[in-house]
C-alpha positions, 0 to 999 in steps of 0.5 A: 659524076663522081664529084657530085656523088662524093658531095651527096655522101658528105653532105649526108654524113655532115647532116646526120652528124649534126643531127645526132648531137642534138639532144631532142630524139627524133632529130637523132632517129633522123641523124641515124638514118641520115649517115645509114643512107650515107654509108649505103651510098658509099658501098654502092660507090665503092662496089662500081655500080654498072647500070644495065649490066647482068649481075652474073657472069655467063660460062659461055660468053664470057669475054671482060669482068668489067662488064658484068655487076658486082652483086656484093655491094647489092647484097650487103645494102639490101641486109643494111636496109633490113637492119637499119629498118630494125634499128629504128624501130627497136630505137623507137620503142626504147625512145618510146619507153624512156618518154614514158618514164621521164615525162620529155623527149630530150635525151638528157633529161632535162626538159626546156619549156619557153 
């Protein structure tokens, strides 16, 4: 299992990489959520996530640590999605703004047309 979950965050990470060298700005939004779902995935592996488990441990029947859920890695994932929920946004309006000004979505300013 943990062979497919370590695929799952390269291929994430590998494809928001991607992404973020392109020039064209939502291929670039998409890469940044891309490698922020890659990164969430990665905390959640590191922490061990325990399926079906409390995430705090009982003072009287206390008996293994490993039995119980670490809510660390929960906590800082909730706070990732926060903000990389305001991120995007944030980026959006700036993207927005920039098109406004510049007349194209390419990042570089230079606009392509066939």
């Amino acid at each position: 299992m943990e062979i497919i979950f370590s695929i799952a965050i390269g291929i994430l990470s590998a494809s928001g990489t991607w992404l973020l060298l392109r020039s064209r700005t939502f291929q670039i939004i998409i890469g940044f959520s891309l490698i922020s779902y890659a990164i969430n995935l990665f905390i959640f592996g590191m922490g061990g996530l325990t399926i079906g488990s409390p995430p705090i441990i009982n003072s009287l029947n206390f008996s293994d640590s490993n039995l119980y859920a670490d809510p660390v890695p929960q906590a800082l994932i909730l706070t990732s999605i926060v903000i990389n929920f305001a991120m995007t946004a944030l980026f959006l309006v700036v993207i927005l703004a920039s098109r406004g000004f510049t007349g194209t979505d390419h990042v570089d300013g230079k606009d392509t047309k066939h």
